[in-house]
N, C-alpha and C positions, 0 to 999 in steps of 0.2 A: 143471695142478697137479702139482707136483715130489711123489715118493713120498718117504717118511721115509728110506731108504738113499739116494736120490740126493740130499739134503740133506745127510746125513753123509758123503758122497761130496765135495760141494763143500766143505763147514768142512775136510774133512781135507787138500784141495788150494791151497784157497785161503789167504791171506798172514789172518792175525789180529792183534789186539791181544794182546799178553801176559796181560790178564787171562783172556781167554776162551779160549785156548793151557792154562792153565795149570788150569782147571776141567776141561777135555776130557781132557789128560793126567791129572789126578789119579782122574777117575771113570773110567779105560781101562784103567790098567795094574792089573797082579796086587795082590794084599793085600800079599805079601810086598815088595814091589818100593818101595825108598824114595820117599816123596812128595816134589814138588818144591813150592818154596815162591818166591816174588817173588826172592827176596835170592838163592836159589839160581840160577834163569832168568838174572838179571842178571850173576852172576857168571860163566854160561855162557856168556851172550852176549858178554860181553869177553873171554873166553879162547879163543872158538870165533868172530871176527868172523869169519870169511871166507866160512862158513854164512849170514848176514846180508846180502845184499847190494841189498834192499830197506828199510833199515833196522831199525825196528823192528816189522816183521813174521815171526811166527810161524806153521809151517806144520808140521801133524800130522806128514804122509810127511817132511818133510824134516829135521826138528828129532826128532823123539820117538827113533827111537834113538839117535841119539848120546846127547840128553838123559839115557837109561835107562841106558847103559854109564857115561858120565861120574856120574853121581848115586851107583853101585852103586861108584865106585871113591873119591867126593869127598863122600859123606853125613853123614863124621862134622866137615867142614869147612865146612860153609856150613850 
């Protein structure tokens, strides 16, 4: 049986679907810290394809900061 940290260990390693990418993201980051929304993601993901290179998979470690710098600089646009 996997402990509740080495589950959160795999979600944050492993490739996701955007919906569940985007639950994790919103209940992680700071209060202050803009939320990210579907429309937002997507517009990320086409501005940042080269981060993608599994398609449309999303991944904590690899996506969530940029996610968090580009949101803190694109929040009042998407």
């Amino acid at each position: 049986m996997q402990s509740a940290k080495d589950l959160e260990l795999k979600l944050n390693q492993n490739g996701t679907p955007l919906a569940v990418f985007l639950e994790s993201y919103n209940n992680s980051i700071p209060a202050t810290f803009p939320r990210a929304t579907v429309k937002a993601l997507k517009r990320f993901q086409t501005e940042h394809s080269s981060l993608f290179k599994r398609g449309d998979e999303w991944s904590i470690d690899k996506h969530r900061k940029h996610l968090m710098d580009w949101l803190l600089t694109h929040s009042e646009t998407v």
